[in-house]
VEXLUMKE-417068 format. One record per residue (C-alpha): residue in one letter; residue number from 0; x, y, z. Coordinates in Angstrom, 3 decimals. Layout:
BEGIN
ATOM  aa    i         X         Y         Z
ATOM   A  NUM         X         Y         Z
...
***
This chain:
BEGIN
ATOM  aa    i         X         Y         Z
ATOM   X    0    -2.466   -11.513     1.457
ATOM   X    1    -5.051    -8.982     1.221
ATOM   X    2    -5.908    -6.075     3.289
ATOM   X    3   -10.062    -4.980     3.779
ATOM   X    4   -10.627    -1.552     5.158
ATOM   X    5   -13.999    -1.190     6.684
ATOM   X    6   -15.113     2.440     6.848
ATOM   X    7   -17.306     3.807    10.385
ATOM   X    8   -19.903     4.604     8.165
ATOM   X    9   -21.217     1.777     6.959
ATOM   X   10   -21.193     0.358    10.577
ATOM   X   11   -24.679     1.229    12.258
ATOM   X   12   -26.497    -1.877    12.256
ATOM   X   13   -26.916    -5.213    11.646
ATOM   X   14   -27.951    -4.975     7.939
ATOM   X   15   -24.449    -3.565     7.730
ATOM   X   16   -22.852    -6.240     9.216
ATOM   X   17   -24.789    -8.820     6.615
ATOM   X   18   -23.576    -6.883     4.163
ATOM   X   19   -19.867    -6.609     5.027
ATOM   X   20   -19.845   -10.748     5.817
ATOM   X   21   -20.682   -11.442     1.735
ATOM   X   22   -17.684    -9.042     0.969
ATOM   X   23   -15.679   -11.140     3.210
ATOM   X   24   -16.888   -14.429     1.653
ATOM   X   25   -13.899   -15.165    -0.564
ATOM   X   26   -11.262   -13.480     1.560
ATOM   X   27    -8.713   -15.852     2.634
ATOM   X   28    -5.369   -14.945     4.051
ATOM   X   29    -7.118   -10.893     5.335
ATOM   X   30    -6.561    -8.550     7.545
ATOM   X   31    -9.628    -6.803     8.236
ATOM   X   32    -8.530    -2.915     9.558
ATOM   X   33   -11.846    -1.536    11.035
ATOM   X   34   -13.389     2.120    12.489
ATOM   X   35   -15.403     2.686    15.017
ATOM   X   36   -19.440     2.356    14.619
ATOM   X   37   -20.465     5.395    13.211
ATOM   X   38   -20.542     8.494    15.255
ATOM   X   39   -19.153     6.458    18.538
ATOM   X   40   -15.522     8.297    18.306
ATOM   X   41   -17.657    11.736    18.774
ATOM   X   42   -19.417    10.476    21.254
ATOM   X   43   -16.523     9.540    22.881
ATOM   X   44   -14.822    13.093    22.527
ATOM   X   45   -17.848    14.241    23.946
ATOM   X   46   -17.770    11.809    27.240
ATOM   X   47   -13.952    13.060    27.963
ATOM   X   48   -14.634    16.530    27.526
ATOM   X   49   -17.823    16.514    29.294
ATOM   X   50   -17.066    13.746    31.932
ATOM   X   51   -20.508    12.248    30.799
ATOM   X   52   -20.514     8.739    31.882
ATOM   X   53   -23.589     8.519    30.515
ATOM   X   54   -22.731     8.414    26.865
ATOM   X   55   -20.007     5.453    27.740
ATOM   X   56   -22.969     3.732    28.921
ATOM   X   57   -25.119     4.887    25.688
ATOM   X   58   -21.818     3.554    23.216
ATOM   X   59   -22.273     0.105    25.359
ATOM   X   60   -25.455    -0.796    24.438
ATOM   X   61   -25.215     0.186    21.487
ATOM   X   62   -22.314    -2.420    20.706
ATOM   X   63   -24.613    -5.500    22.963
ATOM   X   64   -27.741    -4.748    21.395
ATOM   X   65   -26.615    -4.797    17.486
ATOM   X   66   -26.191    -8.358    17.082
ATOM   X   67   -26.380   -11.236    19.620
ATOM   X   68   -23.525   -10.804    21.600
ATOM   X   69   -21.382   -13.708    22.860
ATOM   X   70   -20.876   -13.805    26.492
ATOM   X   71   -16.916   -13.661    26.217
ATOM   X   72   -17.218   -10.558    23.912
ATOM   X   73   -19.653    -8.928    25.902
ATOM   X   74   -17.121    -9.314    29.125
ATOM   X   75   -14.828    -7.556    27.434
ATOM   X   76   -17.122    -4.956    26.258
ATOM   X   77   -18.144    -4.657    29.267
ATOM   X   78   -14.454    -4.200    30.882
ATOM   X   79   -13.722    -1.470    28.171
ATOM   X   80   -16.926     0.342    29.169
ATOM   X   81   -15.611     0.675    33.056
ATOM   X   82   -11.830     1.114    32.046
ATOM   X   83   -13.877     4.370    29.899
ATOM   X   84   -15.872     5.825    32.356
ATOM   X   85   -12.603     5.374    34.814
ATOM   X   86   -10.703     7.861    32.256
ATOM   X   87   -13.072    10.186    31.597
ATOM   X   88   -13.227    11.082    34.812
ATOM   X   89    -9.332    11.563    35.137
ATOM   X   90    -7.610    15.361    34.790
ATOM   X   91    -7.701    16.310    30.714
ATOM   X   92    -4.505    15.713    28.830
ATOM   X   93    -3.743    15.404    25.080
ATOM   X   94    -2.018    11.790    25.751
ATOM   X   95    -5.732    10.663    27.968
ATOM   X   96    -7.782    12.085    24.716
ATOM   X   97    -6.099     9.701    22.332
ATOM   X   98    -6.134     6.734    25.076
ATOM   X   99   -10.269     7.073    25.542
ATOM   X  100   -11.209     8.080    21.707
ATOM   X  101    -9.234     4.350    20.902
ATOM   X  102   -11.854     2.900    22.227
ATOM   X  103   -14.085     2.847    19.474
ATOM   X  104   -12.229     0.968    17.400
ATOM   X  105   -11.310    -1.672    20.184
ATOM   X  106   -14.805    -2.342    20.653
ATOM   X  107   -15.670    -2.533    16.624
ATOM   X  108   -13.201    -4.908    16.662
ATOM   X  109   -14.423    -7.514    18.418
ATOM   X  110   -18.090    -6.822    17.850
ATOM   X  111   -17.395    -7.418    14.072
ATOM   X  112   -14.706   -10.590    14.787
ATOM   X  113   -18.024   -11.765    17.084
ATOM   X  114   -20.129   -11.753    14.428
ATOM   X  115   -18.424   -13.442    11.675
ATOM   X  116   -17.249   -16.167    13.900
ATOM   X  117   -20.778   -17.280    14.522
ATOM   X  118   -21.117   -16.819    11.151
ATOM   X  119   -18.782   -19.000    10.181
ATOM   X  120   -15.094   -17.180     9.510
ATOM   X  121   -12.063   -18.518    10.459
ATOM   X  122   -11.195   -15.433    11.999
ATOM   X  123    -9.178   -13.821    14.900
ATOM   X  124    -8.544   -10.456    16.266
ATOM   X  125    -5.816    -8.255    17.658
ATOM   X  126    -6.125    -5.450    19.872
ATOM   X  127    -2.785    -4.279    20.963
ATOM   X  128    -1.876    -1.482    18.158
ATOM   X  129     0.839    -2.907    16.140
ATOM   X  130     1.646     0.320    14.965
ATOM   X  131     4.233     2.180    16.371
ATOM   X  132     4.239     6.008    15.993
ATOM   X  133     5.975     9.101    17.241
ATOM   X  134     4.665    11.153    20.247
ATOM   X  135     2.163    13.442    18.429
ATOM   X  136    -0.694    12.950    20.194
ATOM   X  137    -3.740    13.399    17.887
ATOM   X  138    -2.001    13.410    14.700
ATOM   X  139     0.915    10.428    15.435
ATOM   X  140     2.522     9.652    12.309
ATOM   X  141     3.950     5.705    12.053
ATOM   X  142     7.955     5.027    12.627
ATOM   X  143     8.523     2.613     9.998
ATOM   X  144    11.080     0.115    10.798
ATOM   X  145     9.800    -0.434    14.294
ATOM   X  146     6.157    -0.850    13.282
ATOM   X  147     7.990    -3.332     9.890
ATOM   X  148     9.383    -5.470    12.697
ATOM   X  149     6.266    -5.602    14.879
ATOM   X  150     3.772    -6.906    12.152
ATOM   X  151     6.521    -9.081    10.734
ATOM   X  152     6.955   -10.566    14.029
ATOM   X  153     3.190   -10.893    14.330
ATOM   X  154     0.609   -14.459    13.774
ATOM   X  155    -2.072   -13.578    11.771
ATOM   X  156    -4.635   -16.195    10.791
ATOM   X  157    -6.717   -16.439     7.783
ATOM   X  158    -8.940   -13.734     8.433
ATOM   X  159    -7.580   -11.305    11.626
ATOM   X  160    -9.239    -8.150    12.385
ATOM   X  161    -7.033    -4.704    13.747
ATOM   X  162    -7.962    -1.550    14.629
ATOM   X  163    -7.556     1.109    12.875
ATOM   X  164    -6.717     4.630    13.876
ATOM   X  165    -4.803     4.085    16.796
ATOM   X  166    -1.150     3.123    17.368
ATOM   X  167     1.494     3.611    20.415
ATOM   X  168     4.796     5.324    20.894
ATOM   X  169     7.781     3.205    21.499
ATOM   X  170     7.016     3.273    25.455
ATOM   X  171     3.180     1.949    24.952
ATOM   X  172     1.648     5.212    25.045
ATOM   X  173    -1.636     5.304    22.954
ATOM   X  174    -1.681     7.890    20.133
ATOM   X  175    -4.206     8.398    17.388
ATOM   X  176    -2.767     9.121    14.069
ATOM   X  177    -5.546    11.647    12.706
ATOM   X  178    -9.050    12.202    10.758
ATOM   X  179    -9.394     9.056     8.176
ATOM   X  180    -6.493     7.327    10.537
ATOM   X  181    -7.940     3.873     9.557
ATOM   X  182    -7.241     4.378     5.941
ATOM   X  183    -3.508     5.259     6.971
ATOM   X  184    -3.591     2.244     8.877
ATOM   X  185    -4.581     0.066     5.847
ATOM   X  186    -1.981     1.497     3.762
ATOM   X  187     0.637     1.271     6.662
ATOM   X  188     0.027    -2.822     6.918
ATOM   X  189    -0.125    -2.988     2.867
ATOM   X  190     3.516    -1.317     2.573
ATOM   X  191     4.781    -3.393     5.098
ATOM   X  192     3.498    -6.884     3.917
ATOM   X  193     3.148    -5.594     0.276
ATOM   X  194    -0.751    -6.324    -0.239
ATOM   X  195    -3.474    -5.018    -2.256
ATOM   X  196    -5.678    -2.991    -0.361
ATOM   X  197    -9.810    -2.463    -0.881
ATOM   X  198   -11.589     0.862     1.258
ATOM   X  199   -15.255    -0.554     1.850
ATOM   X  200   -16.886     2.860     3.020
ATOM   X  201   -20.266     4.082     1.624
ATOM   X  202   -19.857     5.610    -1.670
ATOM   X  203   -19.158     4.099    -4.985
ATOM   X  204   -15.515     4.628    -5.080
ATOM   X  205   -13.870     8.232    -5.666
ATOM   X  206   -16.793    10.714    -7.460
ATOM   X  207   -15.749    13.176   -10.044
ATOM   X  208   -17.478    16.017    -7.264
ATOM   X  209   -19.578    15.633    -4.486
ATOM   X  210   -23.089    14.923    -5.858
ATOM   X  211   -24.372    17.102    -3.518
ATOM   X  212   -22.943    20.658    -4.534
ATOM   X  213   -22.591    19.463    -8.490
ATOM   X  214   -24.710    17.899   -11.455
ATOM   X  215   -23.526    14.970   -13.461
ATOM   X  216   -21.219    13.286   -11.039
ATOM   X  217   -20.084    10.474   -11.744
ATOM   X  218   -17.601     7.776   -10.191
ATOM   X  219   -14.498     7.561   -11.468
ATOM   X  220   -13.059     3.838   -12.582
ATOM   X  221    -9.468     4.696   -12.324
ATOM   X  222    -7.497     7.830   -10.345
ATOM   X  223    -3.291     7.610    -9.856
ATOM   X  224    -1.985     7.662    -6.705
ATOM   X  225    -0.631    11.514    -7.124
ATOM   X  226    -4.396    12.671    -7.847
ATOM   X  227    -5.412    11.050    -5.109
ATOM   X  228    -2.652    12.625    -2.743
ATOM   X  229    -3.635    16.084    -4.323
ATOM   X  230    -7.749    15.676    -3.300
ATOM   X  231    -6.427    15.092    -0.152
ATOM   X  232    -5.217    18.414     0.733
ATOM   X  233    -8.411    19.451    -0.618
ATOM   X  234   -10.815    17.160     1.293
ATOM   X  235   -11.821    14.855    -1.235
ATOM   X  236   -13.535    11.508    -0.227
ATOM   X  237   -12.269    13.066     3.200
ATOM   X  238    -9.131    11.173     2.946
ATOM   X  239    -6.046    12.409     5.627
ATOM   X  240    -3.589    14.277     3.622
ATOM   X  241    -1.027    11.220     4.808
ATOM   X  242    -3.322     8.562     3.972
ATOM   X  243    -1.174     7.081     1.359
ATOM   X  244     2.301     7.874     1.717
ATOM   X  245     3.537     4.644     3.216
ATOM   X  246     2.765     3.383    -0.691
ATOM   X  247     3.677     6.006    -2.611
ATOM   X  248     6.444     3.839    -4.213
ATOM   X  249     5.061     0.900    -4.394
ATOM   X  250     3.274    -1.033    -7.337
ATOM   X  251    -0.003    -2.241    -5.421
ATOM   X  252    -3.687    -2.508    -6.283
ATOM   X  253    -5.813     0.225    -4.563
ATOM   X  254    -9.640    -0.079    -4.591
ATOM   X  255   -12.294     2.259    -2.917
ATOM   X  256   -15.912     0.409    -2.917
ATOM   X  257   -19.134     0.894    -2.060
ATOM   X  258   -21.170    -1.544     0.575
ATOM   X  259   -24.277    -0.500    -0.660
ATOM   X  260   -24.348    -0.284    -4.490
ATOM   X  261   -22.055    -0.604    -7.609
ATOM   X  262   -18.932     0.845    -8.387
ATOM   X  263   -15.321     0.599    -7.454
ATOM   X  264   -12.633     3.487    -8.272
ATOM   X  265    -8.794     1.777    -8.661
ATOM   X  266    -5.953     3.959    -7.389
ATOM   X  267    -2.806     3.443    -9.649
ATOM   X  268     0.394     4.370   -10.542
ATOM   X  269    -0.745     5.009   -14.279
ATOM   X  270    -0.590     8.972   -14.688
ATOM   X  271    -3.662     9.801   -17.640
ATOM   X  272    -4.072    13.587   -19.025
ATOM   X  273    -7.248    14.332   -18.069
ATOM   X  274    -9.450    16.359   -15.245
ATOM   X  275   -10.493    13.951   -12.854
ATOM   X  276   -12.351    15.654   -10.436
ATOM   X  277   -14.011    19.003    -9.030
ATOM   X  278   -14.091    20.470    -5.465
ATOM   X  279   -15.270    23.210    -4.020
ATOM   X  280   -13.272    24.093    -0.661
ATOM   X  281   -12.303    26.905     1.663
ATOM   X  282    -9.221    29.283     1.526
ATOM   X  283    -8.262    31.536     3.766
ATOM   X  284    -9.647    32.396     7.500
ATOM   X  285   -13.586    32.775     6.733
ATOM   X  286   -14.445    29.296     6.528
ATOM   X  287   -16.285    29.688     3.693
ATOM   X  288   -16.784    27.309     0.613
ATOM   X  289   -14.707    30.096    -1.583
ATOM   X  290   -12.212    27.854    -3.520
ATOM   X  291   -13.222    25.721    -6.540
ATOM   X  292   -10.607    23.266    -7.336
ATOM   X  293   -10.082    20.552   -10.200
ATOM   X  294    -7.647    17.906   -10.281
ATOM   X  295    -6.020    15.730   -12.567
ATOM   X  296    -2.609    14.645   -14.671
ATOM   X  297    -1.082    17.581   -17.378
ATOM   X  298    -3.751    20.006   -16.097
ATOM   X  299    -0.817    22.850   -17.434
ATOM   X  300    -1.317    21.390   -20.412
ATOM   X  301    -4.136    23.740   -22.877
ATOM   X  302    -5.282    20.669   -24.332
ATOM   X  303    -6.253    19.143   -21.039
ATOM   X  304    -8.187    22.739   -19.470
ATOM   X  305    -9.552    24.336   -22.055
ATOM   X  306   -12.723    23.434   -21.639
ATOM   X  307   -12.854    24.939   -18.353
ATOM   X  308   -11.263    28.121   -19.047
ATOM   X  309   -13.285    28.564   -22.123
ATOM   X  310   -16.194    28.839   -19.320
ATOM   X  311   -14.639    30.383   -16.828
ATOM   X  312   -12.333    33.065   -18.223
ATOM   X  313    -8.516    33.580   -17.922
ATOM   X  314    -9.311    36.327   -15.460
ATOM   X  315   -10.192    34.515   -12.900
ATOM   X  316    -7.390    32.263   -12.779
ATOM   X  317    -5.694    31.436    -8.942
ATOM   X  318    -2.835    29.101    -9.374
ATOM   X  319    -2.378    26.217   -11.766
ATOM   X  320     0.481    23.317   -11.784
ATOM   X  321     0.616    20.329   -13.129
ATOM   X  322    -2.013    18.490   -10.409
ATOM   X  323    -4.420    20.891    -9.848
ATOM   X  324    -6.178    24.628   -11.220
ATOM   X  325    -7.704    26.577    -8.541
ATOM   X  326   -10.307    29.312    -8.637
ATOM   X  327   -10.571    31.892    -5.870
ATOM   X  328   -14.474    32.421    -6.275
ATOM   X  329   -15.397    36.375    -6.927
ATOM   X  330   -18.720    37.823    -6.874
ATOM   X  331   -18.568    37.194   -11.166
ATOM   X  332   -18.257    34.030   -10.696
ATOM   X  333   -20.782    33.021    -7.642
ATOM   X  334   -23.111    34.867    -9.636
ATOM   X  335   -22.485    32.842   -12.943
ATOM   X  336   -24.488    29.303   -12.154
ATOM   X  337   -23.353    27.957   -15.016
ATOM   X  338   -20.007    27.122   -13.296
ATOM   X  339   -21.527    24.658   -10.946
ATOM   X  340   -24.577    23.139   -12.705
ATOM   X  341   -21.622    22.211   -15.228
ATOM   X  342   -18.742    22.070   -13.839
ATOM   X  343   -18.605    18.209   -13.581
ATOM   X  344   -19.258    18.148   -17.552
ATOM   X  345   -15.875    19.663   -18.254
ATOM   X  346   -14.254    16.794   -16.867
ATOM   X  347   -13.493    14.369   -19.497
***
């Protein structure tokens, strides 16, 4: 058994959709976990704080007119479009939030199973959240054994697609577990049915620093599960600082891939002295990009950062442990380019 993550944003058309059916090709025994079409779960934060029926009716069409829509599937779209603009015109409450913003991934659900039945799949889907989760609405985190027994106790065929993101407390109450909550739902089903797991989204796998603020990125073939927990809190690959802690114990293949090109990055157990990556993130209250961070296994260690302090200087050391050294960005150093043109090179 396998589990396939598909990531919202590399769902916003058909071309997608082609792409993400030759992934699927050889997957046998799957579950599919899938997002919402890209931007759709803003839109639908905007429709229940606005009470803009509008945009329901905007998200419709734009799930009926991206492929050719069965009748049956567009029914049901069409009953989760009414059953929307029904809530968002209800009184505001955290618990109503989470209920109307789970809509995005019910409907990418069976838009997606729609069209790789009539492409062929053996495929089902399943819409009631299997995962159950305490009561915190907008950041729910999973109860274990309960949510164990429910997907044990639960058919799946050879190819079933879930939702991600969205889960219910132990009296059916829909909660959302959180930014990147499909990602924690992969990992939930992997630790519970002990599967491999690949993240489709739409980068080549984990990048030693966004390409956009740094030179010479690169991706990177292999990352440990502990570096990857560490980005986390620092926003790397946007990944929710829980993401992967229903695996952290367990001995399973992790692989982040790109739709679109080349590349995979394979999460491990393996620790490897060596600086992985570099971020640049905000600390403190202003909100500003003031923080640059870089990760990686015996970072302590002289041998593993001397490179960078050679650049950089002693004095402008933050805080170093064993994960991670962090810079607290002073006027020297925002002034010295040299950091961030090259930056990525001192990563070995």
């Amino acid at each position: 058994m396998q589990v396939v993550k598909i990531g919202g944003s590399i769902l916003k058309n058909k071309e997608d959709l082609i792409l993400i059916k030759q992934k699927l090709m050889d997957c046998h025994n799957c579950i599919i976990v899938t997002s919402a079409l890209k931007n759709v779960t803003n839109m639908l934060i905007e429709a229940y704080e606005t009470g803009n029926t509008g945009i329901i009716e905007n998200i419709y069409n734009m799930h009926i007119t991206i492929i050719n829509v069965s009748e049956e599937i567009k029914e049901l779209l069409k009953k989760f479009r009414d059953e929307l603009k029904f809530l968002v015109s209800l009184d505001k409450t955290v618990s109503l939030r989470d209920r109307v913003i789970s809509y995005g991934e019910r409907m990418a659900t069976v838009l997606i199973y729609n069209f790789l039945k009539d492409n062929g799949f053996n495929i089902s889907y399943i819409i009631e959240p299997l995962i159950v989760t305490d009561s915190v609405f907008g950041n729910a985190t999973y109860i274990e054994e309960k949510t164990s027994d429910k997907i044990k106790n639960t058919v799946f065929g050879d190819l079933t697609i879930v939702p991600g993101f969205y889960g219910s407390t132990e009296d059916e109450q829909i909660t959302t577990v959180g930014r990147g909550g499909s990602d924690y739902t992969a990992m939930i089903f992997a630790s519970i049915l002990n599967c491999n797991v690949r993240i489709i989204t739409d980068v080549p796998g984990i990048m030693t620093s966004d390409p956009r603020l740094f030179s010479y990125s690169k991706t990177l073939p292999e990352v440990s599960l502990s570096e990857v927990l560490k980005m986390s809190h620092f926003g790397v690959k946007n990944f929710n600082y829980k993401t992967f802690t229903p695996v952290i114990d367990m001995d399973i293949e992790i692989t982040v891939e790109s739709l679109y090109e080349d590349g995979l990055t394979r999460i491990t157990r393996k620790p490897v002295k060596s600086v992985k990556c570099v971020a640049l993130t905000s600390y403190g209250s202003t909100g500003n990009k003031n923080l640059l961070v870089f990760i990686g296994h015996g970072i302590s260690d002289p041998a593993v950062s001397e490179n960078i302090l050679s650049v950089i200087g002693h004095e402008h050391l933050y805080h170093m442990d064993s994960l991670s050294l962090s810079l607290l960005l002073d006027e020297d150093l925002v002034n010295n380019k040299k950091c961030f043109q090259e930056a990525s090179l001192w990563i070995k």
